[in-house]
N, C-alpha and C positions, 0 to 999 in steps of 0.2 A: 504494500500500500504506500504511496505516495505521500509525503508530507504535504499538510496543510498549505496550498497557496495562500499568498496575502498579494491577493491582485493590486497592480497598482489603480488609483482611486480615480483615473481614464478609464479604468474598464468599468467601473461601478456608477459613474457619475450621473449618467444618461438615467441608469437604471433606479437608482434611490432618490438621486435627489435632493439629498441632504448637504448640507453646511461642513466644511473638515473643520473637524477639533483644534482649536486655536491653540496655539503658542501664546504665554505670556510674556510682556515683556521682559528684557535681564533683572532691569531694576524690580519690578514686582516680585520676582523672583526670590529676589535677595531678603529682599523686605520679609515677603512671608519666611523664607526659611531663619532669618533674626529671630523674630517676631518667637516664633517655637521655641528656638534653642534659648529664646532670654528664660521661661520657664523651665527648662531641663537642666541645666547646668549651673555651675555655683558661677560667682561674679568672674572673679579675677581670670575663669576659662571663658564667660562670656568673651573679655573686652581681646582676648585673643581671637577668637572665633570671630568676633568682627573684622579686627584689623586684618585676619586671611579672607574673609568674603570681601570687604572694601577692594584688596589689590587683585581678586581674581575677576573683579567687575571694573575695573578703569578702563578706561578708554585705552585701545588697543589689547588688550591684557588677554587671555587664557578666557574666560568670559562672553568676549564678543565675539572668538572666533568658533566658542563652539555655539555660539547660539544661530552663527548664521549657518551651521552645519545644520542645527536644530531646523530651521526653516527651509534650507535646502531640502531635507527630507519628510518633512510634509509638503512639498510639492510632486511628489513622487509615489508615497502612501496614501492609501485609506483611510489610515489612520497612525499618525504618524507615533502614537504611545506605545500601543497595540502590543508589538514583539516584545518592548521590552518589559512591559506590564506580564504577560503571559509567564515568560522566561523569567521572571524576576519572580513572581507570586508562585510559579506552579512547577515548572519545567526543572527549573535550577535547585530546586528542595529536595531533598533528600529525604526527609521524614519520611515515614509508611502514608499511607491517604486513609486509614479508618480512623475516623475520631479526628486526628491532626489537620485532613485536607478536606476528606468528601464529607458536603451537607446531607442530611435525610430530612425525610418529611414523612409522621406516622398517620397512616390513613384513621380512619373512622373503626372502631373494634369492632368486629362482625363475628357474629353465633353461628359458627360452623356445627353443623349436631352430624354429620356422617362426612367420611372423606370425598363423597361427592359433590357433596355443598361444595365442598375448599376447590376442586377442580372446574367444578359450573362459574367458581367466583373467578380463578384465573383464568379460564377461557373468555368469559365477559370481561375482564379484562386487556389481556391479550388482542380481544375485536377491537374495546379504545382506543389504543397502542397503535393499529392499523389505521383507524378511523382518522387517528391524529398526523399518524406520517402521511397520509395521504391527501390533509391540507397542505401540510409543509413541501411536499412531492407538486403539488399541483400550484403554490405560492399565493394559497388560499388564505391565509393567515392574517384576522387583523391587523393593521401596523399599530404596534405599541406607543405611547407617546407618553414624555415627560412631566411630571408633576412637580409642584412647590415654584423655584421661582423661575423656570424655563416652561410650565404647565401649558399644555399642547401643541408643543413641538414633536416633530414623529420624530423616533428613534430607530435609528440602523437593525435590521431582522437577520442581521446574517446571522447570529449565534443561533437561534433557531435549526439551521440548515445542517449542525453538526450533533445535533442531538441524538438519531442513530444513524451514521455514516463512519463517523470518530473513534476514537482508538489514541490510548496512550502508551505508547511504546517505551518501558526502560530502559534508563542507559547510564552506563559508569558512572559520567560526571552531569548529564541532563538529559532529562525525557525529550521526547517526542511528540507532537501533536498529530498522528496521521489517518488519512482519510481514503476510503476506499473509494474504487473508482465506479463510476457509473457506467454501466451499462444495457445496451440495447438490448442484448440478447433476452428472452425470458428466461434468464436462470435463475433457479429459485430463491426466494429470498427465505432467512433463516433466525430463527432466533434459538440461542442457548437456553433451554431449564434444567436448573439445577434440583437436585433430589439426593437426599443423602448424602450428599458430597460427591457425588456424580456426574456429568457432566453430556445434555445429549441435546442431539441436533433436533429441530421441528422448523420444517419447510412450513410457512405462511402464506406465502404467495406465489403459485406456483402456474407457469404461463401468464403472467398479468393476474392473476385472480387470484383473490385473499377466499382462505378460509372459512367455512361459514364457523360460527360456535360449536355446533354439532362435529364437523370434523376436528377442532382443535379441542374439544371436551375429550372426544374417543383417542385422542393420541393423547393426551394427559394421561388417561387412562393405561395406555401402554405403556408409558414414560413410568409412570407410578410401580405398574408391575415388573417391568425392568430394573429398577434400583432395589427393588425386595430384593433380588435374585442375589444369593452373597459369590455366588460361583464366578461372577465376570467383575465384581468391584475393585477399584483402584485407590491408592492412597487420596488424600484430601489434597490434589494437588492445589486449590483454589487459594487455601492458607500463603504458599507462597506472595501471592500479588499483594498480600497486608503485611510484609516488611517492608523494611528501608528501599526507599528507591535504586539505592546500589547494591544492594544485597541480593532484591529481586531478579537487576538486571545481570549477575554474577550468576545467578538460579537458573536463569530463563537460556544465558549459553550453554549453560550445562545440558537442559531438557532438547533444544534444537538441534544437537549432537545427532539427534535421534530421527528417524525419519518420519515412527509413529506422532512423535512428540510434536513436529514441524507440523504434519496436519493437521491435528488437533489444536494447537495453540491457531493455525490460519482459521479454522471454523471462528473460533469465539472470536479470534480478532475482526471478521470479516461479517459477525452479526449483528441484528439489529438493535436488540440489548438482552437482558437474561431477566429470567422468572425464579425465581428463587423459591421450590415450595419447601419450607421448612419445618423442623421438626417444631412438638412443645418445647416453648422455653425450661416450662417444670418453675415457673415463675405466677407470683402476682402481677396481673396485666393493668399495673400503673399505668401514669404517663410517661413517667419516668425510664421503668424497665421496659417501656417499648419502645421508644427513643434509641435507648440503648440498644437493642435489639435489631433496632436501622441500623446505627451507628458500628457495630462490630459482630456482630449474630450470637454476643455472649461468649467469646472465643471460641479455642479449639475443645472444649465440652461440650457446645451447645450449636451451635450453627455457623462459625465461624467460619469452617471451610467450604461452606455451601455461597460461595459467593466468588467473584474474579472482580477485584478493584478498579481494573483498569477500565473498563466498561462505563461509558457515560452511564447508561440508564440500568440499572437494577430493581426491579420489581420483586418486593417481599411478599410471598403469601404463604404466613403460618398455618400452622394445622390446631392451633389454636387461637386464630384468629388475630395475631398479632401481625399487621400488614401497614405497610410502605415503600417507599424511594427510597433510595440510596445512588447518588450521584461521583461521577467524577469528575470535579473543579473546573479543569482547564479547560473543557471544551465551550463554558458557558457560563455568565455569572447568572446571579439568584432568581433573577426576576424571570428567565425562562424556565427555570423549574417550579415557580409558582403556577403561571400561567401553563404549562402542563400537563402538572397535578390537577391543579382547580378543573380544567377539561375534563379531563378522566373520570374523576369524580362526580362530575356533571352527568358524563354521559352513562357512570355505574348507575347513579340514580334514577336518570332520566329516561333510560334505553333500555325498555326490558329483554330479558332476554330471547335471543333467537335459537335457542336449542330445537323446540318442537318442529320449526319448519324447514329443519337442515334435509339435506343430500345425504345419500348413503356416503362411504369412505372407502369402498372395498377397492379403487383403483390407488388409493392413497400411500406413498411411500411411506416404513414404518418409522418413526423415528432410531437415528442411528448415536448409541452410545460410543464417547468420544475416548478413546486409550491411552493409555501411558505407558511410557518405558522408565522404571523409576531403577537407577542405577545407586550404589551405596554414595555417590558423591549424593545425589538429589536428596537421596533420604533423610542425608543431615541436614539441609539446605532445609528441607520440611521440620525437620525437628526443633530448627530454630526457628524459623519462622511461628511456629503453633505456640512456642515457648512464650514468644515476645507478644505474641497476638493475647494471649490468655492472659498474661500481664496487664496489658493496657485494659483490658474487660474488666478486672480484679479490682484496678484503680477507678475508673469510671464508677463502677457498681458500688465502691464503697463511696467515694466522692463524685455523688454526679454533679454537683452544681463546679 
């Protein structure tokens, strides 16, 4: 997959419409950055911190020559902050993404009474998920606009466009932002459920045409009966992607060695986003503990490894009813994942189900569980990982606030 273009803002211009994100002036510049540091520091470090921002801003100075760098390249970008915001907030961190980086959002608790409920509720789900890529596919999407003191100004939709396309790729020293490629052909499209700490493929769209409920209920159903089976189960490879971003991408050459490994990690990197049905927590369904529950699956005890971090969109549906998002940062900030949610939720409520008037499924490919070649290096690569995952859950659980 191709890394994320950042067209230049000649190719967009026509199309949006919008205003480029100004440049301040140097001197404002300075001013605000004073302005902060007089509150952070003691005196006599202030009146140095001045006297080095006054000579980096005089006339000719280090200052002027990089500001007109700075305006040279918002003539050229979209968005001239963009990279380095992304790369600075997301890409260049190293921390693990549960808890540290990816937001969640806990649905509404829902009274599952038989496992079928739980799979009627993620196949009605699963249709939103479609319902919704297929504004964003068609660029049906309202345009968002600004609030407080910019309030109805419309705001740039591209982050929208990387919600299932997107993929964060680890890497030694910084990730990756990258984006699969579009295509003509009807090749299936696919989304990852996870089960057990299992990992399997379910085709959605298959020749142009999505799934009714009915078909993606009866593959749930398969998927379900597939992860019972203990005869084909694999480690929790999922635990990996909730380490340290270098630790990960240390894990991930090791797993790529492999050829099994290479196809499998392409699946999930190449889907739309994953369903997560999970076990009981074995918990009181606070707010709190289900938060939690978004936020790390209760470590490697409890749901921890039934998840791949690197995944914008992860959909949680507990088997006891503890359900949400769980995102990955860098492909979007907050307000596309409300706007999202709020949909979904819209449409759980609002759009009864279509089970009764589905299609038979008997031409339908079955879903295919995803395999691993877990060699003694990986295994410790897991061991640590599940270690430090279970950690962070311990801490969280005792300290949520």
């Amino acid at each position: 997959m191709p890394v994320l273009e950042r067209k230049p803002s000649k190719d967009q211009g026509d199309h949006s419409g919008l205003p480029k994100l100004p440049i301040p002036a140097l001197q404002q510049t300075l001013d605000m950055y004073l302005k902060c540091m007089r509150h952070l520091i003691p005196e006599a470090q202030f009146r140095r911190t001045k006297a080095i921002t006054e000579k980096f801003g005089a006339p000719g100075g280090v200052g002027e020559r990089l500001q007109r760098k700075l305006l040279q390249r918002r003539e050229v970008k979209a968005n001239w902050v963009y990279d380095y915001w992304v790369e600075d907030m997301y890409l260049n961190n190293r921390l693990a993404l549960p808890v540290n980086s990816s937001p969640a959002m806990v649905f509404p608790k829902q009274n599952f009474m038989t496992p079928s409920d739980v799979l009627r509720f993620a196949a009605h789900l699963i249709s939103g998920v479609l319902e919704y890529k297929g504004l964003i596919d068609g660029h049906a999407l309202p345009v968002d606009f600004a609030c407080g003191q910019l309030a109805g100004t419309p705001l740039c939709m591209e982050q929208y466009y990387r919600l299932f396309n997107s993929y964060r790729l680890p890497g030694p020293k910084t990730d990756s932002l990258v984006a699969q490629k579009s295509c003509v052909m009807p090749e299936p499209e696919h989304i990852i459920v996870a089960c057990k700490n299992q990992f399997f493929v379910l085709d959605v769209v298959i020749n142009f045409r999505r799934l009714s409920e009915k078909d993606l209920f009866t593959q749930l159903q398969k998927i379900m009966k597939m992860a019972e089976s203990k005869e084909e189960n694999f480690p929790p490879i999922g635990l990996l992607t909730s380490d340290g971003r270098t630790e990960w991408a240390e894990a991930r050459s090791a797993l790529i060695k492999d050829f099994t490994n290479r196809n499998s990690l392409d699946m999930i990197e190449r889907c739309l986003c994953l369903v997560c049905l999970d076990e009981p927590c074995g918990m009181d369904l606070s707010d709190t503990n289900r938060a939690m529950m978004m936020l790390h699956g209760g470590g490697k005890d409890k749901n921890g490894g039934n998840r791949w971090y690197d995944k914008p969109m992860q959909f949680i549906v507990g088997a006891d009813g503890c359900c949400g998002v769980v995102c990955e940062h860098s492909a979007f900030e907050g307000i596309v994942l409300v706007q999202c949610t709020e949909y979904l939720l819209k449409y759980m409520r609002g759009s009864p189900s279509k089970l009764v008037r589905a299609a038979s499924v008997s031409e339908l490919r079955s879903p295919r569980r995803l395999h691993w070649k877990c060699s003694p290096e990986i295994q410790k690569f897991l061991s640590s990982s599940a270690d430090k995952l279970q950690w962070q859950a311990n801490i969280t659980l005792i300290f949520p606030k």
